[in-house]
Backbone as JSON Lines, residues from 0, in Angstrom:
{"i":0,"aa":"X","n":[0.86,-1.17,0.0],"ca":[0.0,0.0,0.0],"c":[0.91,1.23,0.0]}
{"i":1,"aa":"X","n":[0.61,1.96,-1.23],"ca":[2.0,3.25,-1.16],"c":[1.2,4.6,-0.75]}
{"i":2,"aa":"X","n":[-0.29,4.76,-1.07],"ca":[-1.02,5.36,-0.05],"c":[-0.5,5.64,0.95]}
{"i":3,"aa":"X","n":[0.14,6.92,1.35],"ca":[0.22,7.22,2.58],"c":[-0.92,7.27,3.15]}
{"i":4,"aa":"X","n":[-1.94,8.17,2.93],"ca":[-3.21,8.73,2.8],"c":[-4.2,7.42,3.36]}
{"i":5,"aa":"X","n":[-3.85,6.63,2.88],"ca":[-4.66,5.05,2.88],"c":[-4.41,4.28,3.97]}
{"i":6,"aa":"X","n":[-2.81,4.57,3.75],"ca":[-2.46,3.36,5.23],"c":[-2.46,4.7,6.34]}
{"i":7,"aa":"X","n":[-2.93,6.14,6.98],"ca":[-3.14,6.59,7.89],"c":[-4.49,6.0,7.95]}
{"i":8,"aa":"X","n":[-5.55,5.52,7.04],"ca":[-7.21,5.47,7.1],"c":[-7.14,4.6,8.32]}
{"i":9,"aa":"X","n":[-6.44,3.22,7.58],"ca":[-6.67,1.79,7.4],"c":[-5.74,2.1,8.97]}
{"i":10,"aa":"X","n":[-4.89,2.35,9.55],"ca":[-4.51,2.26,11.0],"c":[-5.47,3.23,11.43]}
{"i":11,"aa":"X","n":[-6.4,4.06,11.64],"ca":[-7.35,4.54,12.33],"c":[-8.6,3.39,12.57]}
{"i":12,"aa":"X","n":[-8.83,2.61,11.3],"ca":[-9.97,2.43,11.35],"c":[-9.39,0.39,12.33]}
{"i":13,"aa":"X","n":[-8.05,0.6,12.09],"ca":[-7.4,-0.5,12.95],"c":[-8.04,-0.29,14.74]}
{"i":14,"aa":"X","n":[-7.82,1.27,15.06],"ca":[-7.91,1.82,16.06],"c":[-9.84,1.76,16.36]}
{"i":15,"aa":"X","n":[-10.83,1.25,15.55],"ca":[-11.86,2.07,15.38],"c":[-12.74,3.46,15.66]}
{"i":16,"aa":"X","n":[-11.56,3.6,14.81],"ca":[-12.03,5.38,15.23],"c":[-12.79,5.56,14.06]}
{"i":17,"aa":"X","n":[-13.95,6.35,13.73],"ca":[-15.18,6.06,13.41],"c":[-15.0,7.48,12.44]}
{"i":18,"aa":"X","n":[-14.15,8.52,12.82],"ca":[-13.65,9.02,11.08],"c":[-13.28,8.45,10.42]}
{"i":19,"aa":"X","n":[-12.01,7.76,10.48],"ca":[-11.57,6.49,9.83],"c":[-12.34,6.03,8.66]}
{"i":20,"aa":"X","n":[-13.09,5.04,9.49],"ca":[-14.33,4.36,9.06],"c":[-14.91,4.99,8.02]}
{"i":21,"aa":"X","n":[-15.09,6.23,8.24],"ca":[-16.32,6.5,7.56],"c":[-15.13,7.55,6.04]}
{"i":22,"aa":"X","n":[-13.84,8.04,6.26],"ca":[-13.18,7.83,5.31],"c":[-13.13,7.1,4.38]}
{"i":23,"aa":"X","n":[-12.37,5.66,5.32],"ca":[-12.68,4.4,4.58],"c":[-13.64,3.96,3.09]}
{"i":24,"aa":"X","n":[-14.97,4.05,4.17],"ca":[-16.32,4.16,3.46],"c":[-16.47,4.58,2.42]}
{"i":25,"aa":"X","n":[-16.57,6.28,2.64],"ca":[-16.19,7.46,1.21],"c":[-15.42,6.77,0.33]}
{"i":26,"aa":"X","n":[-14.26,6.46,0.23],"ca":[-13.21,6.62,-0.74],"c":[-13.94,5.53,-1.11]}
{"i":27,"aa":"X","n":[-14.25,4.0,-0.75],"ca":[-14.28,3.24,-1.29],"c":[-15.74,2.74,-1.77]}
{"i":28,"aa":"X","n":[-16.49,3.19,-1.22],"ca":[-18.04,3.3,-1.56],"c":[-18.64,2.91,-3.24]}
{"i":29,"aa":"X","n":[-17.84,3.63,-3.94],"ca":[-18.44,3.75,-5.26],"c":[-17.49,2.43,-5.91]}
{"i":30,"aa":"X","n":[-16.3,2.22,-6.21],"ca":[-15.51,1.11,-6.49],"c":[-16.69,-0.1,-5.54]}
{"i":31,"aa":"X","n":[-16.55,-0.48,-4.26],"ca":[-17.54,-1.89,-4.08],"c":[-18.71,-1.94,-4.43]}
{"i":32,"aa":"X","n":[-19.61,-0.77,-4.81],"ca":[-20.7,-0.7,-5.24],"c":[-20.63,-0.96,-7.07]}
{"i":33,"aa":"X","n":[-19.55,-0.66,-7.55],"ca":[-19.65,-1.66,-9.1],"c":[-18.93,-2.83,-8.89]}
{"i":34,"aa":"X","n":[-18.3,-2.92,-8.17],"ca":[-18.21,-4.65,-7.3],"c":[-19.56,-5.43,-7.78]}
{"i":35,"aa":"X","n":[-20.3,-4.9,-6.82],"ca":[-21.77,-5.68,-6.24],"c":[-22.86,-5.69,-7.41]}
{"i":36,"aa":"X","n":[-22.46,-4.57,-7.99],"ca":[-23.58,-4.22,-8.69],"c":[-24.11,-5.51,-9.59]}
{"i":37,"aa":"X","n":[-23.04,-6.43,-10.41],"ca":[-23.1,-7.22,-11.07],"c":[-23.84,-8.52,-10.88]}
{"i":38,"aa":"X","n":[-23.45,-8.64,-9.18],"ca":[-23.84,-9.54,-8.02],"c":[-25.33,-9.7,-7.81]}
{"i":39,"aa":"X","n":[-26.23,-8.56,-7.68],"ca":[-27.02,-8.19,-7.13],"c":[-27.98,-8.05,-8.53]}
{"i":40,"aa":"X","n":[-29.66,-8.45,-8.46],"ca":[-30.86,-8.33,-9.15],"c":[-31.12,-6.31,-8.75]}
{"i":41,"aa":"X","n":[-30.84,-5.58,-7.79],"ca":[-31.59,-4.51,-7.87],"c":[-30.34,-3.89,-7.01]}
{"i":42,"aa":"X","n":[-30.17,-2.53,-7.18],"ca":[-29.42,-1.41,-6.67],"c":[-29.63,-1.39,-4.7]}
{"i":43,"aa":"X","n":[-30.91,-1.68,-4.75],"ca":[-31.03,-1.68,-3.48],"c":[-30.6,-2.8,-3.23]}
{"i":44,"aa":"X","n":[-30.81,-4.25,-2.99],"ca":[-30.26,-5.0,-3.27],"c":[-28.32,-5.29,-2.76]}
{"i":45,"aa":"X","n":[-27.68,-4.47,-3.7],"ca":[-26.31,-4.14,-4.23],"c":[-25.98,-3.28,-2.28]}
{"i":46,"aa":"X","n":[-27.12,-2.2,-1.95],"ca":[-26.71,-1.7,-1.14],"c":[-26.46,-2.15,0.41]}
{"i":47,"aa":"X","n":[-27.2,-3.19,0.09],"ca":[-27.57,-4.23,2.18],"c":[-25.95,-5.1,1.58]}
{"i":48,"aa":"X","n":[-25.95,-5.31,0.26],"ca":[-24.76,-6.37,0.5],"c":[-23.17,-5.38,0.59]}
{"i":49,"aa":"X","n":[-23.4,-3.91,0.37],"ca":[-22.03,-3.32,0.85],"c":[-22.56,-3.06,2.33]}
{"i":50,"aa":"X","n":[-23.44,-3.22,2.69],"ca":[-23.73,-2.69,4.33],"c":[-22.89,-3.41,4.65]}
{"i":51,"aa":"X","n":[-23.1,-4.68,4.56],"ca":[-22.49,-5.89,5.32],"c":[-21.22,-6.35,4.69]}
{"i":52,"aa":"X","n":[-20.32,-5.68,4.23],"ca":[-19.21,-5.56,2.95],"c":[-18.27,-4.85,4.02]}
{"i":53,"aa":"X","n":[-19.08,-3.82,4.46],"ca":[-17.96,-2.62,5.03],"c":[-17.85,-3.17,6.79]}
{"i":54,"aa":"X","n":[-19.01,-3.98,7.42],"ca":[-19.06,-4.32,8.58],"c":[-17.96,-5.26,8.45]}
{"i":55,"aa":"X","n":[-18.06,-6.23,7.63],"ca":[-17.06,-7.03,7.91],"c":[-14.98,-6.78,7.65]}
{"i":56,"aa":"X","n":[-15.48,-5.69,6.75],"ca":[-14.35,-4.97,6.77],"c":[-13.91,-4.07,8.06]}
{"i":57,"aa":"X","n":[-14.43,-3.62,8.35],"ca":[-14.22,-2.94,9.84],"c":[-13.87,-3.99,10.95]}
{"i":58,"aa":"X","n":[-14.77,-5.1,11.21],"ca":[-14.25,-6.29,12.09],"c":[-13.02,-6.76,11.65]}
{"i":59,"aa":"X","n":[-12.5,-6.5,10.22],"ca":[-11.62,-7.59,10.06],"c":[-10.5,-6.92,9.3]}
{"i":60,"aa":"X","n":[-10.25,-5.75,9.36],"ca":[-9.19,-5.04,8.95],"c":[-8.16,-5.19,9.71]}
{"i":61,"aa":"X","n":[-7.47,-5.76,11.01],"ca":[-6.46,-6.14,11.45],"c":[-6.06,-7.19,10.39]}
{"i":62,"aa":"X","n":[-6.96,-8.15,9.68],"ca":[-6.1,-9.44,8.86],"c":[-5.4,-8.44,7.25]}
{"i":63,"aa":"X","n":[-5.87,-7.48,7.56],"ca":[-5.41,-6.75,5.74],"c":[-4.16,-6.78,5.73]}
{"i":64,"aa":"X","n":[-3.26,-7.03,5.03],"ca":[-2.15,-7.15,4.59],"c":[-1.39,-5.75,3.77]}
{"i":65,"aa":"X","n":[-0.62,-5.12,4.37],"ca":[-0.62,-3.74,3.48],"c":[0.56,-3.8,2.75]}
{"i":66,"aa":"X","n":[0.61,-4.91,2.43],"ca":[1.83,-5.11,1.55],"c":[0.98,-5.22,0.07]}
{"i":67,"aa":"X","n":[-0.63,-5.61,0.34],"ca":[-1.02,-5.98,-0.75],"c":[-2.56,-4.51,-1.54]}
{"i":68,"aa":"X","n":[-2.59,-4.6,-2.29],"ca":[-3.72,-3.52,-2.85],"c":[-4.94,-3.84,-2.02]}
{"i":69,"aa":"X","n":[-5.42,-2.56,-1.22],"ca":[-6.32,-2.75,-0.59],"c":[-7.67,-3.0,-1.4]}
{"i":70,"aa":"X","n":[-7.54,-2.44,-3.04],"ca":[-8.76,-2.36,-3.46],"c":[-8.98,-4.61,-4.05]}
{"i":71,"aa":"X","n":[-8.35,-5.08,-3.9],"ca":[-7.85,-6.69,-4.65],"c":[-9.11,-7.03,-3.08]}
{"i":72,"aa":"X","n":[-8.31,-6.75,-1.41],"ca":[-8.93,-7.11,-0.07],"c":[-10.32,-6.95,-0.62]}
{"i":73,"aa":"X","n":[-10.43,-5.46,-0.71],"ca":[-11.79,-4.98,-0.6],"c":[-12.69,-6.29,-1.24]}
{"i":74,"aa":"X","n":[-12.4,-6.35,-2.73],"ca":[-12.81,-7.03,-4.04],"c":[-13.47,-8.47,-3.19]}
{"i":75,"aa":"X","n":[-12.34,-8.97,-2.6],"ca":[-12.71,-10.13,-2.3],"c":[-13.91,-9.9,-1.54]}
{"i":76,"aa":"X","n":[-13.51,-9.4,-0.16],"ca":[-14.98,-9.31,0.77],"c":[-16.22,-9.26,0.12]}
{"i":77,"aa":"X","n":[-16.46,-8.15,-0.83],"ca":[-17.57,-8.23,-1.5],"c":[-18.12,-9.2,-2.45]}
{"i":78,"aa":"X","n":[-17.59,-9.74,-2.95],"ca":[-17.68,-11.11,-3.53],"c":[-17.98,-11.66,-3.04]}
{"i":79,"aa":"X","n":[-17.24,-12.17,-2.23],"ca":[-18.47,-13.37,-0.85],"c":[-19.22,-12.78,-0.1]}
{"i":80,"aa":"X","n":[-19.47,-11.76,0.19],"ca":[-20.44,-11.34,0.81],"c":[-21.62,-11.16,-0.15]}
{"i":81,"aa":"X","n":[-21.33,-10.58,-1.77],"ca":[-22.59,-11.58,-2.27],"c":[-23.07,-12.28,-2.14]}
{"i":82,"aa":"X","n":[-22.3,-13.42,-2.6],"ca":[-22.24,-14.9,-2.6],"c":[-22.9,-15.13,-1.15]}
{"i":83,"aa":"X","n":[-22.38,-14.95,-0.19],"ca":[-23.52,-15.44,1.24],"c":[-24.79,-14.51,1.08]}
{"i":84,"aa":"X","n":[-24.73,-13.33,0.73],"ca":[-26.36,-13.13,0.3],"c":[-27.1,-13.86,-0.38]}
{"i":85,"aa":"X","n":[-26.45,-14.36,-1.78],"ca":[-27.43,-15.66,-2.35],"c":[-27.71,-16.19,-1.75]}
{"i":86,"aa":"X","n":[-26.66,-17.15,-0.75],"ca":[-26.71,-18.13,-0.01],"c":[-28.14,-17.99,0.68]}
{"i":87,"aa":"X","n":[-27.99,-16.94,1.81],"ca":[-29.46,-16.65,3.09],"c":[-30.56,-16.17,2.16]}
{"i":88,"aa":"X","n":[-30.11,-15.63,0.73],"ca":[-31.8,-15.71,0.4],"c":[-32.11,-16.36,-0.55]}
{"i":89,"aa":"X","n":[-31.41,-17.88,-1.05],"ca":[-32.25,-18.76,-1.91],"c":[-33.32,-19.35,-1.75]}
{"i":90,"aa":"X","n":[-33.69,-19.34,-0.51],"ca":[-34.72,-19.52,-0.13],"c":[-35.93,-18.86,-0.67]}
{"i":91,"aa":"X","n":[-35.9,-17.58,-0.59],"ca":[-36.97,-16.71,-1.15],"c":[-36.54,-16.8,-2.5]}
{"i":92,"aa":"X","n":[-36.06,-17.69,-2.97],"ca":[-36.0,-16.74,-4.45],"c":[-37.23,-17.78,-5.56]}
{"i":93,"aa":"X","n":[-37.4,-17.2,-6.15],"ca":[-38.26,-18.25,-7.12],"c":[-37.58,-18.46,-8.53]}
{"i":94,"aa":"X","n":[-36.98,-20.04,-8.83],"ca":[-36.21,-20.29,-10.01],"c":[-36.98,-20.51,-10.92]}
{"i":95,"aa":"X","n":[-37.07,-19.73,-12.16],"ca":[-37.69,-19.91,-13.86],"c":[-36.98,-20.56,-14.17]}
{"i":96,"aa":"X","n":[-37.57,-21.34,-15.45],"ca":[-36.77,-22.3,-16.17],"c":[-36.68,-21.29,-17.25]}
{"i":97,"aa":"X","n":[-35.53,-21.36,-18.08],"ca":[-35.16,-20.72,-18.62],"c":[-34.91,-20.93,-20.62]}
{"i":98,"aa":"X","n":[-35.66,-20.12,-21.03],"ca":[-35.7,-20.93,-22.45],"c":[-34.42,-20.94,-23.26]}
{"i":99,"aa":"X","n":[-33.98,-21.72,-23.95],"ca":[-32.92,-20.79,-24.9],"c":[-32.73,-19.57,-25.37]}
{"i":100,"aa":"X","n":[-31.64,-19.08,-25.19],"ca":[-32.1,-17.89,-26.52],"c":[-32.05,-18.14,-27.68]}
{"i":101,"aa":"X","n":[-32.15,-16.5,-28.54],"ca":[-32.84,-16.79,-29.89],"c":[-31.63,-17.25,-30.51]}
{"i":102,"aa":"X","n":[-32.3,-17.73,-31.65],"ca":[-31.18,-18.27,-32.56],"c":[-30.43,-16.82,-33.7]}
{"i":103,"aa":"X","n":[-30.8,-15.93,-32.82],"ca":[-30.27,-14.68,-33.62],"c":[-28.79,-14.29,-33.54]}
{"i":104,"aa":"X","n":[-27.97,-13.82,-33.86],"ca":[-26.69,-13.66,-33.27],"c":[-26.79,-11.65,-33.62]}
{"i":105,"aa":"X","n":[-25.94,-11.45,-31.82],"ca":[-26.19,-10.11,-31.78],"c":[-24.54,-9.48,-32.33]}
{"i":106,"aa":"X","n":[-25.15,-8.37,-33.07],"ca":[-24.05,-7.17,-33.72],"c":[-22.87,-7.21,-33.16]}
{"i":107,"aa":"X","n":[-21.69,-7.96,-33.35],"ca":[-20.33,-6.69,-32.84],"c":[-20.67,-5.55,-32.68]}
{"i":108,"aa":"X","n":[-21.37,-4.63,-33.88],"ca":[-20.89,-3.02,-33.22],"c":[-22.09,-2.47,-32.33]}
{"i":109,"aa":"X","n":[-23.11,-3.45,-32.31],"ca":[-23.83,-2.91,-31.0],"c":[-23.21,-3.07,-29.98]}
{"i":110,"aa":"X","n":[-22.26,-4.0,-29.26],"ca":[-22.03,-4.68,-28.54],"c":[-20.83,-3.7,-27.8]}
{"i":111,"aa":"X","n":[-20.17,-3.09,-29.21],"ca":[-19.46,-2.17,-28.98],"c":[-19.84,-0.74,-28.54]}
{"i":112,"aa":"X","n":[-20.85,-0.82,-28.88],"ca":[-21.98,0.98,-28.12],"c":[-22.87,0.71,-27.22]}
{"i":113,"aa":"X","n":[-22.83,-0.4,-26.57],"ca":[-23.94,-0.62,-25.49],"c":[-22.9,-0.49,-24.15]}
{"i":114,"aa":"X","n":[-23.42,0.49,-24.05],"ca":[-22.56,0.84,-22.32],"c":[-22.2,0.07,-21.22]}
{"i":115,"aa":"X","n":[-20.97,0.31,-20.44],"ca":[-21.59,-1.17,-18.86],"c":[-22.89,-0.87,-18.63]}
{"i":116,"aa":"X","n":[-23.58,0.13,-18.24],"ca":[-24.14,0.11,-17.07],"c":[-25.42,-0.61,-17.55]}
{"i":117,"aa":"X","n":[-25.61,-0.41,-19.37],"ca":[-27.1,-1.4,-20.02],"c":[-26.45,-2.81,-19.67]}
{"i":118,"aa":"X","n":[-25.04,-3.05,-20.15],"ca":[-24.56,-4.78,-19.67],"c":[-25.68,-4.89,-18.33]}
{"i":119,"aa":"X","n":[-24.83,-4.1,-17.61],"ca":[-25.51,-4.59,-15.8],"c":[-26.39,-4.62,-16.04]}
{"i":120,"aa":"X","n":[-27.62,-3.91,-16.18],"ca":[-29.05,-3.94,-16.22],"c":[-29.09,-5.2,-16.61]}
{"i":121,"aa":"X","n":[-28.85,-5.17,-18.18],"ca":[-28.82,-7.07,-18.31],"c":[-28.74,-7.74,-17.8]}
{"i":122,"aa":"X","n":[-27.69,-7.82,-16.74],"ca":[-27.2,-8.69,-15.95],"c":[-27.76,-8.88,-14.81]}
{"i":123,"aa":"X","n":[-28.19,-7.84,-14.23],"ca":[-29.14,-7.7,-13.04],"c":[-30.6,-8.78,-13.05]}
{"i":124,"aa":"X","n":[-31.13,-8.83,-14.7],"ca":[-32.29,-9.11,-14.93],"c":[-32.24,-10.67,-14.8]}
{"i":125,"aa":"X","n":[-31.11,-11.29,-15.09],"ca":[-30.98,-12.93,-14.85],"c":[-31.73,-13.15,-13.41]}
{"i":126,"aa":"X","n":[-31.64,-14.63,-13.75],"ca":[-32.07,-15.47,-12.14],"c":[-30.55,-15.17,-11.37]}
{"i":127,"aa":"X","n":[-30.93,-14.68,-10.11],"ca":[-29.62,-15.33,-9.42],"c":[-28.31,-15.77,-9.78]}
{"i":128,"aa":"X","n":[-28.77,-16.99,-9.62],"ca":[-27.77,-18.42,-9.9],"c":[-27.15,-18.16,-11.31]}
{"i":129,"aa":"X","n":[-27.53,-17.6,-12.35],"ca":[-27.54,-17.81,-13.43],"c":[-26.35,-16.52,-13.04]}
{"i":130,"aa":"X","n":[-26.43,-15.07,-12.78],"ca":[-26.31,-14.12,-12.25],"c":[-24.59,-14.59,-11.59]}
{"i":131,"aa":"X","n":[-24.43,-14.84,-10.89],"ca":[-23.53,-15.28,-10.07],"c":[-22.38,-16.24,-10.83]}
{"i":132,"aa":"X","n":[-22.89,-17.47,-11.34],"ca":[-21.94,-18.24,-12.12],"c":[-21.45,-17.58,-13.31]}
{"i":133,"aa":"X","n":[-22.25,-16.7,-13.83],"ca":[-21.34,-15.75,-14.93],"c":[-20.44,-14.89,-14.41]}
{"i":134,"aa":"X","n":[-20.6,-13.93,-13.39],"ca":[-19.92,-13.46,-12.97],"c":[-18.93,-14.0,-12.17]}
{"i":135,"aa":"X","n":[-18.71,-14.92,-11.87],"ca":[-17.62,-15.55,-11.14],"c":[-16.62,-16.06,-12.15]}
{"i":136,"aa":"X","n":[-17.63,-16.64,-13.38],"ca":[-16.64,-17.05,-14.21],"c":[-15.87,-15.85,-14.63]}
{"i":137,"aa":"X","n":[-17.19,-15.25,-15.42],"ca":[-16.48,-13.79,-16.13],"c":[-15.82,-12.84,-16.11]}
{"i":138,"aa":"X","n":[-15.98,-12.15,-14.48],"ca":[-15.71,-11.18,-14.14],"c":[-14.26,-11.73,-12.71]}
{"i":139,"aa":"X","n":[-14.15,-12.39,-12.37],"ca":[-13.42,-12.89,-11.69],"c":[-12.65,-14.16,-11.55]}
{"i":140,"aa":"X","n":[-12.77,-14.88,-13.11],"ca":[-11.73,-15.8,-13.53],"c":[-11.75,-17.05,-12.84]}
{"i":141,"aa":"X","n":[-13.12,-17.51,-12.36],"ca":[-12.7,-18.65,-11.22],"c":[-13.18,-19.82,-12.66]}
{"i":142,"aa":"X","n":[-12.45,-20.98,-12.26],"ca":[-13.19,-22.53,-12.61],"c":[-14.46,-23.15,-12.43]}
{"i":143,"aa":"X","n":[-14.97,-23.56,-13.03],"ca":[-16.33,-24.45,-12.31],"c":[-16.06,-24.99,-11.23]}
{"i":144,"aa":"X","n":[-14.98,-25.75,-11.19],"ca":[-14.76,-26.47,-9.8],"c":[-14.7,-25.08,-8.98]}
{"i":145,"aa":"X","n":[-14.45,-24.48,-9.16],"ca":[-13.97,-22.96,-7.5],"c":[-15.28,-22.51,-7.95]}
{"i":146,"aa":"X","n":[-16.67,-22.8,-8.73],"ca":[-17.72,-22.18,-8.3],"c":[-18.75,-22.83,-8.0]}
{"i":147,"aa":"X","n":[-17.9,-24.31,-8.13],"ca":[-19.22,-25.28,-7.98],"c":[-19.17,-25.16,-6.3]}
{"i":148,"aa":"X","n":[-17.87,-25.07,-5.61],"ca":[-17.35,-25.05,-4.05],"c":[-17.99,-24.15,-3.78]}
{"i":149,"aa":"X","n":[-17.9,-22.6,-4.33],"ca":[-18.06,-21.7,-3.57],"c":[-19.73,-21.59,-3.82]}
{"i":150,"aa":"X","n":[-20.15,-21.8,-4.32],"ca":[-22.0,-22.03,-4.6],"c":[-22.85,-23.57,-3.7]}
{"i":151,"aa":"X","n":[-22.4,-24.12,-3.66],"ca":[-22.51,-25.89,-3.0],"c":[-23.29,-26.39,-4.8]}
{"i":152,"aa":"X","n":[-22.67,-26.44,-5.76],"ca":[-23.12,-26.76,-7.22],"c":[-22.42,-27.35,-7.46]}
{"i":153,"aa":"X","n":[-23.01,-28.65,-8.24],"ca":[-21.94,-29.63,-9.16],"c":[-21.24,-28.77,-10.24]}
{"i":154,"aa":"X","n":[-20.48,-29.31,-10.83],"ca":[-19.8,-28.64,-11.79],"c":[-20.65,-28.51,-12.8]}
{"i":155,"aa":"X","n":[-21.2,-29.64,-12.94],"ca":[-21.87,-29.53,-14.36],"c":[-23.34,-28.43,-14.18]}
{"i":156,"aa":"X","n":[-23.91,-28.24,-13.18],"ca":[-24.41,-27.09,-12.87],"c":[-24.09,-26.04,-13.09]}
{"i":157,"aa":"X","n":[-22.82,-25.7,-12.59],"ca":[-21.81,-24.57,-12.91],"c":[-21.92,-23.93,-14.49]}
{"i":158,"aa":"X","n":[-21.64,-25.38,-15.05],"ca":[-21.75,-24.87,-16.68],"c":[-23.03,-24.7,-17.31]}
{"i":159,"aa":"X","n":[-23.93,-25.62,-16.83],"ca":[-24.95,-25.53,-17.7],"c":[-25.49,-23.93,-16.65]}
{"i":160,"aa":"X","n":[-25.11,-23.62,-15.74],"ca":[-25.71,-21.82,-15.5],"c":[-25.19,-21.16,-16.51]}
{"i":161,"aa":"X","n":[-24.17,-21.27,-16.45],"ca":[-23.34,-20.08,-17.35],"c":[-23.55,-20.41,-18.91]}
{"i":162,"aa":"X","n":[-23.79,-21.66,-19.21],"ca":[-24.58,-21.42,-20.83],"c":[-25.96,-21.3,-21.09]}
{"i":163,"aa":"X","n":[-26.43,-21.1,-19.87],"ca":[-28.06,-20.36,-20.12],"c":[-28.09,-18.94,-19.2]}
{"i":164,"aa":"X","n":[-27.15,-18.22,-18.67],"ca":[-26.53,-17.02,-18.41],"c":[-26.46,-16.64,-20.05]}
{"i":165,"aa":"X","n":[-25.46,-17.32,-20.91],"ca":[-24.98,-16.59,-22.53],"c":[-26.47,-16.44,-22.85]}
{"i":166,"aa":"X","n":[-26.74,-17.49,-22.8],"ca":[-27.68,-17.52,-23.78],"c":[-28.87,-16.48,-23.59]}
{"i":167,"aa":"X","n":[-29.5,-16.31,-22.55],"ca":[-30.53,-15.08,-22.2],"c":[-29.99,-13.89,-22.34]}
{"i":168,"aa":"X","n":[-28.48,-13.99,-22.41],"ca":[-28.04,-12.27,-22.12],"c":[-28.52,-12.06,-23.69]}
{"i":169,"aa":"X","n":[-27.92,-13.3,-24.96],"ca":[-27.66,-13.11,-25.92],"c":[-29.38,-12.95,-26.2]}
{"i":170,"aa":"X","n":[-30.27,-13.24,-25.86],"ca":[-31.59,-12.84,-26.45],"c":[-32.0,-11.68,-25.72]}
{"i":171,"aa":"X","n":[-31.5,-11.1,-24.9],"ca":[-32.33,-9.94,-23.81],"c":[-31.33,-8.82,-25.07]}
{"i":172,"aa":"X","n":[-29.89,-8.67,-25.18],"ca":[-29.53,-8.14,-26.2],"c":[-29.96,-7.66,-27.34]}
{"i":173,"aa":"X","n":[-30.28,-9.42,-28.3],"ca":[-31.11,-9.57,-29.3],"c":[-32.28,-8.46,-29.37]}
{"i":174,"aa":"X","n":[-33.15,-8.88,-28.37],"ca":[-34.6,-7.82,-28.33],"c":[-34.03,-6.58,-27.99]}
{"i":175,"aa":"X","n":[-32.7,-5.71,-27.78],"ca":[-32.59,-4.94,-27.34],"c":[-32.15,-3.99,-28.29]}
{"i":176,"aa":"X","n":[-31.62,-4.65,-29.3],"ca":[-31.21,-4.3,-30.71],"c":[-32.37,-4.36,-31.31]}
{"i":177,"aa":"X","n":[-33.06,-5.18,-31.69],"ca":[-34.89,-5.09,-32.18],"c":[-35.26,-3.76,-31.6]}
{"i":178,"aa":"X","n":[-35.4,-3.87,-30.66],"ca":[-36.26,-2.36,-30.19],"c":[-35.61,-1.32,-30.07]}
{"i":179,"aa":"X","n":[-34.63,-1.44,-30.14],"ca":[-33.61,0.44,-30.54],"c":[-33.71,0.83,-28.81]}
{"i":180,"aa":"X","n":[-34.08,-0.22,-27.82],"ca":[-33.98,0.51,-26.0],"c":[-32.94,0.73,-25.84]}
């Protein structure tokens, strides 16, 4: 951490001193919130899972390592702290079966003018599960096996999420290019 600035936060908030903290918070607020965002069906949603993102960061900022990028620490926490949000609310969730998508194939150069934040929306709109195994694959490079573990999913689960993840993004796209939204 070459942050001077960072490593005074991160030893205050060692101390819990509650400027600190709420430094902390600030600076890093908007970075874990496009963390989550990907994670998460709704913004609100995105926001209970940095609540509990930054709590556990505050309990557990003695283990941070400041040899290493605090924003890599951060990354992680929020990730599983998704991930255990799925966990406590699969319960409530209600799973669709999910059709193929179309047999249309969408534009390179739309693909190239469609902004993150329409991706996310996209992405937001999946099931869950579907939600999660793409992004673990996609956005954070793990294996089926490291998501079948970190989900309690067979592998072959793993995959068949993430090829009906492509496949809906590729028709929610599809219709998205149809309708000029």
């Amino acid at each position: 951490m070459k942050d001077k600035g960072l490593k005074h936060i991160v030893a205050g908030c060692r101390n819990n001193d509650r400027g600190s903290q709420k430094a902390l918070y600030d600076r890093f607020y908007g970075y874990a919130l496009s963390v989550a965002l990907p994670y998460c069906s709704l913004e609100t949603e995105a926001r209970e899972v940095l609540n509990d993102t930054f709590l556990k960061v505050f309990t557990s900022i003695g283990r941070y390592d400041e040899n290493l990028p605090f924003t890599a620490w951060l990354r992680t926490i929020v990730v599983r702290t998704a991930i255990n949000h799925y966990h406590k609310h699969l319960k409530d969730l209600v799973m669709h079966d999910m059709t193929e998508g179309l047999n249309l194939s969408v534009e390179d150069d739309y693909l190239s003018k469609m902004a993150a934040e329409d991706m996310i929306a996209l992405m937001q709109k999946l099931p869950p599960a579907y939600r999660l195994t793409l992004n673990l694959f996609a956005l954070e490079g793990h294996t089926h096996s490291e998501i079948a573990e970190m989900l309690g999913i067979s592998v072959g689960t793993s995959k068949s999420n993430l090829s009906k993840a492509r496949a809906k993004l590729k028709q929610m796209m599809t219709i998205e290019l149809i309708h000029g939204n």
